[in-house]
C-alpha positions in Angstrom: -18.8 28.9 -42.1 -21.5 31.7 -42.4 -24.8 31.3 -41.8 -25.3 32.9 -45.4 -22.8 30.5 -47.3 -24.9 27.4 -45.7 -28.2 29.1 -46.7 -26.8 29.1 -50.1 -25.4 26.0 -50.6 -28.4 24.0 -49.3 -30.3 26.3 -52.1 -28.3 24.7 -54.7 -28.4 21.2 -53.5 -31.9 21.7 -53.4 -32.3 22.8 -56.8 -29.6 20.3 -58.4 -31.6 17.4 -56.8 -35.1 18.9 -58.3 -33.2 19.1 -62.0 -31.9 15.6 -61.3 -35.7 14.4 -61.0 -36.8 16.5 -63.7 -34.3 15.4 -66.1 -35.3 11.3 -64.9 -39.3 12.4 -65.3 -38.7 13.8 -69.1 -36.1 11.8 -70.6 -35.5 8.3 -68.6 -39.0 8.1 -67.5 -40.6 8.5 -70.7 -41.9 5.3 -72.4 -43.6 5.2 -76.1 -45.7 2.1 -77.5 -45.4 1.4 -81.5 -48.6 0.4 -82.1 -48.6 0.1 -86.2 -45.9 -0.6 -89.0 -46.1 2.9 -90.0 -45.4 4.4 -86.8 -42.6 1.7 -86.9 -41.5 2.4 -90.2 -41.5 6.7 -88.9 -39.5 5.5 -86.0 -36.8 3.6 -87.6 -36.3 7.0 -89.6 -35.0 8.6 -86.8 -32.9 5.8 -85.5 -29.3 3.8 -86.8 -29.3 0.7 -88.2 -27.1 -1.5 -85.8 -27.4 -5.3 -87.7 -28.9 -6.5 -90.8 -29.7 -10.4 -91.7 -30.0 -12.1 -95.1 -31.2 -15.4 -96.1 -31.1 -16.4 -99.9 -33.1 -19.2 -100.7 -30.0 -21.2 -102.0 -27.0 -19.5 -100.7 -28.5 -19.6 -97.2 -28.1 -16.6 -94.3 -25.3 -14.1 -93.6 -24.9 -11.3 -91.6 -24.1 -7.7 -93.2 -21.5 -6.8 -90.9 -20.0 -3.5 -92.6 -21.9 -0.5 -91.1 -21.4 1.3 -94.5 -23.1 -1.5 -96.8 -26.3 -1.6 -94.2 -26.4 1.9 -94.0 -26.9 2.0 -97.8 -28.8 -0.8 -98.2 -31.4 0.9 -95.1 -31.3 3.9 -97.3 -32.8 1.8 -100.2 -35.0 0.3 -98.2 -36.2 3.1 -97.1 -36.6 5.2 -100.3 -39.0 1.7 -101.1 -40.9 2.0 -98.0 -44.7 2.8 -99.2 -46.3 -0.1 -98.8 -49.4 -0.8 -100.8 -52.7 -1.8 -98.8 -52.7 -5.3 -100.1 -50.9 -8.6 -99.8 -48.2 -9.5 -102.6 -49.3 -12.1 -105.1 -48.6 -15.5 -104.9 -44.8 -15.8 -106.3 -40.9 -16.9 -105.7 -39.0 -15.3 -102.9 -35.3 -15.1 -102.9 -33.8 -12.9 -100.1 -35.6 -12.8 -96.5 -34.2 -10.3 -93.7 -34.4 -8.5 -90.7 -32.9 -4.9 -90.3 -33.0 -3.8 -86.6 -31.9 -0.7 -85.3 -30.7 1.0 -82.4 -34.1 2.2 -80.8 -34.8 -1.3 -80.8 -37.5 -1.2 -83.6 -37.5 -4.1 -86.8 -38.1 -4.0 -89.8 -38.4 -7.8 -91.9 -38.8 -7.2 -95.8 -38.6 -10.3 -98.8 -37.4 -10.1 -102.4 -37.7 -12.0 -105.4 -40.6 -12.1 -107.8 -42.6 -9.6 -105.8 -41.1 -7.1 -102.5 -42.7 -7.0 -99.0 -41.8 -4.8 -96.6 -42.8 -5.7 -92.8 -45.3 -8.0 -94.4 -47.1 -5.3 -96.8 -46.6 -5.4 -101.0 -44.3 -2.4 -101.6 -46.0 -0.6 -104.3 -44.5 -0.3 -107.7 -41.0 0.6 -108.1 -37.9 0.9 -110.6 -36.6 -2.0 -111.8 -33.3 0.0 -111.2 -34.0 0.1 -107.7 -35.1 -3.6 -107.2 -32.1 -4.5 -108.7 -29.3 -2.1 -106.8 -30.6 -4.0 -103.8 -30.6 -7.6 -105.0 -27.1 -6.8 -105.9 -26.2 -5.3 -103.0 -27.2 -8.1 -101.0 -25.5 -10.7 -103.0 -22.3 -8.5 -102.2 -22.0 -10.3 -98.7 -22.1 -13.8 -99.9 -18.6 -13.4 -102.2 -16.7 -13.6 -99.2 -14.4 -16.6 -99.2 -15.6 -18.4 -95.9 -19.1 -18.4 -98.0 -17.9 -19.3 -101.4 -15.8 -22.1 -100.0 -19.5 -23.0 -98.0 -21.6 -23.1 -101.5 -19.4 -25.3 -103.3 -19.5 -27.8 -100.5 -23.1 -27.4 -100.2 -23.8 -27.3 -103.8 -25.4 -30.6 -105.6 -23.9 -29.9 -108.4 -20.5 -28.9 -110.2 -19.3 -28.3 -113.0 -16.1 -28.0 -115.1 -15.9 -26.2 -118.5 -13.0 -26.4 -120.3 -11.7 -26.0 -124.2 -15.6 -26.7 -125.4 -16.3 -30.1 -122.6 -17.8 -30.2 -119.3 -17.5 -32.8 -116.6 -19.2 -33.2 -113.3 -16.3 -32.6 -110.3 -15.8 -35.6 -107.9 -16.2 -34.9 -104.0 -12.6 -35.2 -103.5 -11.9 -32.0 -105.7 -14.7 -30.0 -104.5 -13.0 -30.7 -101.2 -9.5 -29.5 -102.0 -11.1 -26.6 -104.1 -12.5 -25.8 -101.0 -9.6 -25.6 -98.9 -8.3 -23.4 -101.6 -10.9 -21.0 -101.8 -11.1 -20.5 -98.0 -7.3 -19.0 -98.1 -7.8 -16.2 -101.3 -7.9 -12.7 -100.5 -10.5 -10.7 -102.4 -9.1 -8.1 -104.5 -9.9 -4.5 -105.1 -6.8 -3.1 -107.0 -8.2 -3.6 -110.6 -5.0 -2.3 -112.4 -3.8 -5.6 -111.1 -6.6 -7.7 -112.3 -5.9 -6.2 -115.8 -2.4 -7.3 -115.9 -3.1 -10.9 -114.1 -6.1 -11.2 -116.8 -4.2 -9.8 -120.2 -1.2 -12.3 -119.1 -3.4 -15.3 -118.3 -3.4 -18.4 -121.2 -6.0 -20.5 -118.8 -9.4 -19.9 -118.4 -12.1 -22.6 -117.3 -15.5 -22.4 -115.5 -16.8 -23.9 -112.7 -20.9 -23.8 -112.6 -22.1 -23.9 -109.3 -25.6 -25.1 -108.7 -27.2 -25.1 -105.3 -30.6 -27.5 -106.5 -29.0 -30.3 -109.4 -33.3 -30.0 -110.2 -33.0 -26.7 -111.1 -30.4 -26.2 -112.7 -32.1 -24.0 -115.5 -32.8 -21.2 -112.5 -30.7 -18.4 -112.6 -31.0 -17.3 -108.8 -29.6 -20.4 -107.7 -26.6 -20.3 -110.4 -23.5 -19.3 -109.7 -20.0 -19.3 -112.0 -16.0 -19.2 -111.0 -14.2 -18.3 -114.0 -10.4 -19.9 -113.1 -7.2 -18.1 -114.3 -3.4 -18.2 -113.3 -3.2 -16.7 -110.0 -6.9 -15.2 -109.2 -10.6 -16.3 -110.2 -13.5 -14.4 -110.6 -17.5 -14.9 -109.1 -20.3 -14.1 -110.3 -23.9 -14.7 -109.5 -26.1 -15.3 -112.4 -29.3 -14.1 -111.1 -27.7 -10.6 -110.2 -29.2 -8.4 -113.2 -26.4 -5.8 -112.8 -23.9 -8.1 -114.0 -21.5 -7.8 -111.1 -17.8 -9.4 -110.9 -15.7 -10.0 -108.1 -12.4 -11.0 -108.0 -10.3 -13.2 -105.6 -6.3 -13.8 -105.4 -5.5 -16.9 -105.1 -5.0 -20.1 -107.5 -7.5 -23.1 -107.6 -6.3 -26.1 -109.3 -8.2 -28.8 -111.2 -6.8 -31.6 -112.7 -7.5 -32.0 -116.3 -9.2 -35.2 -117.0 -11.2 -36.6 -120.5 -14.4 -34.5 -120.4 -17.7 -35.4 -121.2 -20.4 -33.4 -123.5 
């Protein structure tokens, strides 16, 4: 080999190992402290959401596991971000969660009669707003493992039928149980037309989490029971949402009481 060719390629290993440190002084080496929520809040900005964590005061937690749904909901969340230099009021709080993302920052935020976001009021805004993301929240507790969970966890249910209501026994919240956990939800809604214009039976079953509260509407919660699917819905969301499941759940009729 030439004296000249080994000159040269010494050069470049020289200057590839002096790029390598470079590149490990600017990027790997470089290490930022968050000191305040609002440079927290500016980081999380830049960075994805990778897990988000409810907890409804009577539905209990679940994880948001769709990276669509907690992208939009960290979008809301983020549009609501101004936080007012004051503590909230003293008042009801119905969803708790923690949003982390990828750089590894946090962001915690409550809901209900007032909104916090990582610990600060969040100053006024739309009740429109407020209200996409209680709804959007409530979204991942229709699942089936859940609903099957609130029933069995619920103090009280109860059957409406042709004008009478009875209390259900613990045997046939058990079996609806079972049935609940084996539906399919259902998003073809041409078919829940047909399954709904050709259904004769319709009865209720009103869910409440707290038998002491049963006049609260975020802790409220109603299964309207047809043929061959039954419907949820949450009474404390305010956008009126209703989600349908396939799958039949059978009560024995018995004498009702008033």
């Amino acid at each position: 080999m030439k004296a000249s060719t080994l000159m040269y390629l010494m050069l470049m290993g020289i200057l590839f190992a002096l790029g390598l440190l470079l590149l490990q002084q600017t990027v790997f080496g470089r290490l930022h402290v968050i000191e305040d929520e609002t440079d927290i809040r500016n980081q999380s900005d830049s960075s994805i959401p990778t897990e988000l964590v409810v907890t409804h005061r009577s539905w209990g937690e679940q994880r948001i596991e769709d990276g669509s749904e907690v992208e939009r909901i960290t979008r809301l969340l983020k549009q609501m971000k101004t936080a007012a230099k004051r503590d909230c009021p003293a008042g009801q709080t119905t969803f708790t969660g923690t949003l982390r993302f990828l750089n590894g920052t946090t962001w915690s935020f409550t809901l209900g009669e007032h909104m916090t976001l990582n610990g600060r009021c969040v100053a006024a805004q739309p009740v429109s707003q407020t209200a996409m993301l209680k709804a959007r929240l409530l979204n991942a507790y229709h699942t089936p493992g859940q609903l099957a969970k609130q029933l069995g966890q619920a103090e009280k249910v109860t059957l409406f039928e042709a004008g009478r209501s009875r209390e259900l026994t613990r045997e046939e919240r058990r079996t609806l149980q079972r049935q609940i956990e084996k539906a399919e939800p259902m998003t073809d809604y041409e078919e829940v037309g047909r399954i709904l214009d050709d259904s004769d039976t319709r009865r209720v079953l009103q869910i409440a989490r707290f038998g002491q509260e049963s006049g609260k509407r975020d802790q409220l919660m109603n299964l309207t029971i047809h043929d061959t699917l039954f419907s949820v819905q949450y009474m404390d969301d305010d956008n009126g949402n209703t989600f349908y499941l396939k799958g039949m759940l059978s009560v024995k009729s018995k004498e009702a009481e008033r």
